[in-house]
C-alpha positions as CSV (number, residue, x, y, z in Angstrom):
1,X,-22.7,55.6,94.1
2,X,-21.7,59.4,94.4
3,X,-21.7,61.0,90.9
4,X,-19.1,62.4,88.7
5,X,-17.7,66.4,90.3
6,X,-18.8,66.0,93.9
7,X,-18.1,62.8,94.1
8,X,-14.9,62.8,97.2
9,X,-13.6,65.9,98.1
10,X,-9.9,65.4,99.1
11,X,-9.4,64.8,102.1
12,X,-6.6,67.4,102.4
13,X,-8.6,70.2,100.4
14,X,-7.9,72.3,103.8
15,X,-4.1,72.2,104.0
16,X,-1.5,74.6,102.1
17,X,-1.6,73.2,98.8
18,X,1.8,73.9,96.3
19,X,1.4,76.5,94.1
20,X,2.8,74.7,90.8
21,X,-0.2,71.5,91.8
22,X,-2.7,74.4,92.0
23,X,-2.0,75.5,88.6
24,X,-1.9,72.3,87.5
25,X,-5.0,71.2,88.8
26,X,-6.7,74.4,87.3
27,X,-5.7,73.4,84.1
28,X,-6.8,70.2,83.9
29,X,-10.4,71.1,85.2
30,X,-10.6,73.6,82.4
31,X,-9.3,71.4,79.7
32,X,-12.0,68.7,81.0
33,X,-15.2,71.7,80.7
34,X,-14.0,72.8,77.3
35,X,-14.0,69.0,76.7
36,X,-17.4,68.4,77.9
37,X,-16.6,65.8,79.9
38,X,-17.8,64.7,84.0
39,X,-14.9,63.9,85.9
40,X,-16.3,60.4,86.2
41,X,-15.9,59.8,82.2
42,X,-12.4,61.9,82.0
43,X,-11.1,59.3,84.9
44,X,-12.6,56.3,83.1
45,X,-11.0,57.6,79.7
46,X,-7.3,58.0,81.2
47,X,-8.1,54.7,83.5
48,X,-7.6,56.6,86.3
49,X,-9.6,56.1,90.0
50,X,-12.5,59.5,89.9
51,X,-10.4,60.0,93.7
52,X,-7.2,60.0,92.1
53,X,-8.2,62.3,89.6
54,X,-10.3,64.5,91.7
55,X,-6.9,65.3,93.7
56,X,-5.3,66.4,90.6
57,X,-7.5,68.8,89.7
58,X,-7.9,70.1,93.3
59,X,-3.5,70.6,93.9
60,X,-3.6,68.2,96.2
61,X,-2.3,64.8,94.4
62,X,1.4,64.5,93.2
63,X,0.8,62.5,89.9
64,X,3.6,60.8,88.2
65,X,4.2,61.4,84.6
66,X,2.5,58.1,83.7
67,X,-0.8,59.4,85.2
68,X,-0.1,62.7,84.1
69,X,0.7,60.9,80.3
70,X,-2.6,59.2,80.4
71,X,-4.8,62.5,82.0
72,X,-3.5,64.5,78.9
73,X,-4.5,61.6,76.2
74,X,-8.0,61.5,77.8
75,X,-8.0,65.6,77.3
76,X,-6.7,64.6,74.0
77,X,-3.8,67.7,74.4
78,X,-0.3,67.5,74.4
79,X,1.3,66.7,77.7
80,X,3.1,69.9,77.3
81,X,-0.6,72.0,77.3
82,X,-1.4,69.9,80.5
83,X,1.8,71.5,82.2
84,X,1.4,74.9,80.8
85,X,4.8,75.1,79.0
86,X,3.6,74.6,75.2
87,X,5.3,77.9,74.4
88,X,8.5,77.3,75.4
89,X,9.7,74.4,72.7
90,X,11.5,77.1,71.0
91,X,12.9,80.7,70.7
92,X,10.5,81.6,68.5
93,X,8.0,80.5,70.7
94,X,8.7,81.9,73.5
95,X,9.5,85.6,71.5
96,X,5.9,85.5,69.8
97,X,4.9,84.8,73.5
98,X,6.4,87.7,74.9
99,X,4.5,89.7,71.9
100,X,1.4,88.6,72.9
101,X,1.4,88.6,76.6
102,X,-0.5,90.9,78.8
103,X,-2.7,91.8,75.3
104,X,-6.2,92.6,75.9
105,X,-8.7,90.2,74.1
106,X,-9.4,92.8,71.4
107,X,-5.5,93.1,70.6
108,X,-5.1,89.1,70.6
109,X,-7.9,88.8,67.9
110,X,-6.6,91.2,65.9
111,X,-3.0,89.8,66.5
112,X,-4.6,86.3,65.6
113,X,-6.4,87.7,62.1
114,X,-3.3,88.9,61.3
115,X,-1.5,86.3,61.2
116,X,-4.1,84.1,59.4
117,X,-4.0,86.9,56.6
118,X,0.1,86.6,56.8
119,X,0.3,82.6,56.6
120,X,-2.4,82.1,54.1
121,X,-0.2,84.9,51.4
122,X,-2.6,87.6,52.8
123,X,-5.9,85.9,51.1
124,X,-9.3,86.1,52.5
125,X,-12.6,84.1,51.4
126,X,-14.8,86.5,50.1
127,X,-17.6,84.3,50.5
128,X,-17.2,83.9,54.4
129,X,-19.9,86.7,54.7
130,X,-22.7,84.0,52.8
131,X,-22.0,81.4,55.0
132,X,-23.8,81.8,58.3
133,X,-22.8,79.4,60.8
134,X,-24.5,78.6,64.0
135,X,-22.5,77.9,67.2
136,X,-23.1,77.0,70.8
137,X,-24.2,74.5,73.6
138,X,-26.9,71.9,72.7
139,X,-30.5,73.2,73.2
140,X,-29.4,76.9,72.1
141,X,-31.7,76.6,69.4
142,X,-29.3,76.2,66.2
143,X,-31.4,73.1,64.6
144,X,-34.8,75.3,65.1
145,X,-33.8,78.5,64.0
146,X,-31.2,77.5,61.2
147,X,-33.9,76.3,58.9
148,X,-35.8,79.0,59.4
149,X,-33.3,81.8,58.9
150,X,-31.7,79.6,56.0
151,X,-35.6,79.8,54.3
152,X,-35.5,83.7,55.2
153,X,-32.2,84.0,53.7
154,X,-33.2,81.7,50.5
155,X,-30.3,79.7,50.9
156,X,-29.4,76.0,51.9
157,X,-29.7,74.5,55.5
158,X,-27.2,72.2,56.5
159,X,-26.6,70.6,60.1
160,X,-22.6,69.8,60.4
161,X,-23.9,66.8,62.7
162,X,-25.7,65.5,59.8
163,X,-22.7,65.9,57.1
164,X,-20.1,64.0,60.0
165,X,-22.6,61.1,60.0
166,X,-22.3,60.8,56.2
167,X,-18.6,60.4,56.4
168,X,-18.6,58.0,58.4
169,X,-21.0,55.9,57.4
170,X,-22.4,55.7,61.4
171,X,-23.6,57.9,64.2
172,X,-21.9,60.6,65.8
173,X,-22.5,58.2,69.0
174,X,-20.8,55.4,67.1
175,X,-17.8,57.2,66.0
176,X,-16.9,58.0,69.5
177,X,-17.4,54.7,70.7
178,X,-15.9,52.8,67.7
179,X,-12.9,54.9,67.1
180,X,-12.7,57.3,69.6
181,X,-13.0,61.7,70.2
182,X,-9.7,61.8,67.6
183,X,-11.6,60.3,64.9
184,X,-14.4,62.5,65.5
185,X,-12.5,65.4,65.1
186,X,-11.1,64.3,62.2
187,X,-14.1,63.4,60.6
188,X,-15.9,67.0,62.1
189,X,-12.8,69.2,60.5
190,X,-13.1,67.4,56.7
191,X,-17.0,67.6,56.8
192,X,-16.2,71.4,57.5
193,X,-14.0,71.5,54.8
194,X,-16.3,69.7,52.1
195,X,-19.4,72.1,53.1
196,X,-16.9,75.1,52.7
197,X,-16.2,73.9,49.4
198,X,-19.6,73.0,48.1
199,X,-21.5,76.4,49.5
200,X,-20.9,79.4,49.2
201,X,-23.9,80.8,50.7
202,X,-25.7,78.0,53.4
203,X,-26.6,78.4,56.9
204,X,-24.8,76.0,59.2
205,X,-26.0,73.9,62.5
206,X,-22.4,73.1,64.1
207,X,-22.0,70.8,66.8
208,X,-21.6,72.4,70.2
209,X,-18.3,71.0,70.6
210,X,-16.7,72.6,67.5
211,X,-14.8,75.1,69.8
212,X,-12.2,72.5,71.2
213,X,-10.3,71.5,68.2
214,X,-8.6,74.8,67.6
215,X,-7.6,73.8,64.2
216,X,-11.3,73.3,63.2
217,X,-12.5,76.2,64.8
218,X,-9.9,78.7,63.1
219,X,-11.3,77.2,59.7
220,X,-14.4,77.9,61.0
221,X,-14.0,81.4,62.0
222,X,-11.8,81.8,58.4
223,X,-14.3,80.6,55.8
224,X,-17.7,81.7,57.9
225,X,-19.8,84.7,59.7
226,X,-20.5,82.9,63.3
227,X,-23.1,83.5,65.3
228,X,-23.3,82.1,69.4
229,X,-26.9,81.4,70.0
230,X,-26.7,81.9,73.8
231,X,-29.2,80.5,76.1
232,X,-28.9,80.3,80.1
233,X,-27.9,76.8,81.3
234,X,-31.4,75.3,82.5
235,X,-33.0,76.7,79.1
236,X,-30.2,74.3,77.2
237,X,-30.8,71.5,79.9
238,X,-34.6,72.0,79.7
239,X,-34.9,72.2,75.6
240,X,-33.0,69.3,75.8
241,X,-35.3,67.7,77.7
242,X,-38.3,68.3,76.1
243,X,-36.8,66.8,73.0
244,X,-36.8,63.3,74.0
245,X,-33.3,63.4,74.5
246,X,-32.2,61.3,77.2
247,X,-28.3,60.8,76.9
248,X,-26.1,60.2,80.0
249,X,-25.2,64.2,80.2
250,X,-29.0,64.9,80.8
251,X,-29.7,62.2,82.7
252,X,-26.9,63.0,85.6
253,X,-27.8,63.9,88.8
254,X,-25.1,66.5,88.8
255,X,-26.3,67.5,84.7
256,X,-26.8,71.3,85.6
257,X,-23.3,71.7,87.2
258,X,-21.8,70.2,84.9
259,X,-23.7,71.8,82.1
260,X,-23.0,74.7,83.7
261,X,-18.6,74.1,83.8
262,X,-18.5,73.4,80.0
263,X,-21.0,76.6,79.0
264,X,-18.5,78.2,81.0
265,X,-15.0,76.4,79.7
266,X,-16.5,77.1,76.4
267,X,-17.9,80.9,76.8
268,X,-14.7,82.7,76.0
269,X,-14.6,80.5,72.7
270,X,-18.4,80.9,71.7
271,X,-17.3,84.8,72.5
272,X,-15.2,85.3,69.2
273,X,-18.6,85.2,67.3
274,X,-19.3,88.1,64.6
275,X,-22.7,87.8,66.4
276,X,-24.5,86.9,70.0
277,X,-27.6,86.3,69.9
278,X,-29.1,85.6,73.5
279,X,-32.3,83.6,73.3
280,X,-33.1,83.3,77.2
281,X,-36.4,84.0,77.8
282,X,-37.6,84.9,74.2
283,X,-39.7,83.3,72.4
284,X,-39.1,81.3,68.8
285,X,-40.4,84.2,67.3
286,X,-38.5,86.6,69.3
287,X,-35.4,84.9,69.0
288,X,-35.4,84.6,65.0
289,X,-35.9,88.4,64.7
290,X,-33.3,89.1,66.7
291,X,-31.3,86.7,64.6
292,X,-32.8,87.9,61.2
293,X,-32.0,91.4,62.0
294,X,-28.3,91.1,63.4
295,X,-27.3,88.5,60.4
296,X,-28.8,91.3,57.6
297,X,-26.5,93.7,59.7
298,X,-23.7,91.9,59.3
299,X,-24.2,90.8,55.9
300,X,-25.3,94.7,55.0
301,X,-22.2,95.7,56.6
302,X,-19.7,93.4,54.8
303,X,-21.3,94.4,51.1
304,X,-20.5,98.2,52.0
């Protein structure tokens, strides 16, 4: 059995492909890396061949709707996203659209705060600047280093993964296989909500895929200071690893490439950080001073 992204290569991957299935294609294989998923569990989720779907994503397969229908449910995004055209449902739309287009990151984020500050009467949490909340990939180092900055800081540790569980009365694993990656959301954005609530000062372990639900992620960058704990990809797969932790993603043959596609379908996300903090290469100790120091800053910063 061939695994899940090199699986078959269409066989007309040489021939002029149409422009509009190109851009289709691309959008689906970065939709499926900001998902985590392997190719081989996105086609099993929209019950979809891995060939069929593998065409798709390389322009060279003319899906019908249907397909296309079931493709967006397993990327669980509107079938509007999948085809690129979710700002043209109405004038306003496609007038904020024109606003925004051809901005440079640094304008778009502080188009984007704006606009938070203008829908929520101009309020901000004051307390965002206690709340210190760790993102990035598994095996960055967020459920080693968050207790110990938390005891540095003299504040409460909490791991997001931990608070989800409670919820729902099961396992993150459970949740996704009893009721699905909607569910888990769900559950993920209210857990969020409650620890918001309950602390105003807390360092926070978030789960690595925090970054696709937009919805959760804006409450995320609202109520807290982030920090990306970045590590090169065979540092995530190899602390991983050396955990014990043995789940299908790190047990794939093809596990570094397709570590490697959702580190970078996720990068631009984990980017919007108040903080990077790269821990290739550094040691534990090394890593939390680095940490220690740029949280103070930050913290220092906002008091002034």
């Amino acid at each position: 059995m061939e695994s899940s992204d090199t699986a078959e290569l269409p066989q007309t991957a040489d021939e002029a492909r149409n422009p509009l299935l190109t851009a289709l294609g691309e959008r689906v294989r970065n939709l499926r890396a900001q998902r985590g998923l392997t190719r081989k569990a996105a086609a099993q989720a929209a019950g979809v061949s891995e060939r069929h779907l593998a065409n798709l994503e390389y322009g060279t397969g003319n899906a019908s709707i249907l397909v296309l229908h079931q493709v967006a449910s397993a990327l669980h995004c509107p079938l509007a996203e999948l085809l690129g055209d979710f700002t043209t449902r109405s004038p306003e739309w496609l007038l904020i659209r024109e606003l925004l287009e051809h901005r440079s990151e640094a304008e778009l984020r502080r188009a984007r705060l704006a606009l938070h500050a203008l829908l929520n009467s101009g309020a901000s949490d004051t307390a965002r600047h206690g709340r210190i909340a760790l993102i990035g990939l598994r095996g960055a180092g967020k459920s080693t280093l968050g207790p110990l900055l938390a005891r540095d800081l003299g504040v409460p540790f909490i791991e997001l993964s931990r608070e989800i569980e409670a919820l729902a009365g099961c396992s993150v694993r459970e949740i996704h296989d009893l009721y699905g990656a909607t569910a888990y959301r769900r559950y993920e954005r209210r857990a969020l909500e409650e620890v918001v609530q309950i602390h105003a000062d807390v360092v926070i372990a978030t789960p690595g895929g925090i970054v696709s639900d937009p919805a959760t992620f804006n409450e995320l960058l609202a109520h807290c200071t982030t920090v990306w704990l970045r590590a090169a990809p065979e540092e995530h797969m190899g602390r991983v690893l050396a955990q014990g932790d043995m789940r299908p993603m790190a047990a794939s043959r093809e596990a570094m490439d397709d570590l490697r596609r959702i580190l970078e379908g996720r990068a631009a996300f984990y980017s919007k950080a108040d903080l990077t903090v790269d821990t290739s290469g550094r040691t534990l100790e090394e890593s939390l001073r680095q940490l220690r120091t740029g949280v103070r800053q930050l913290m220092d910063r906002a008091a002034t």
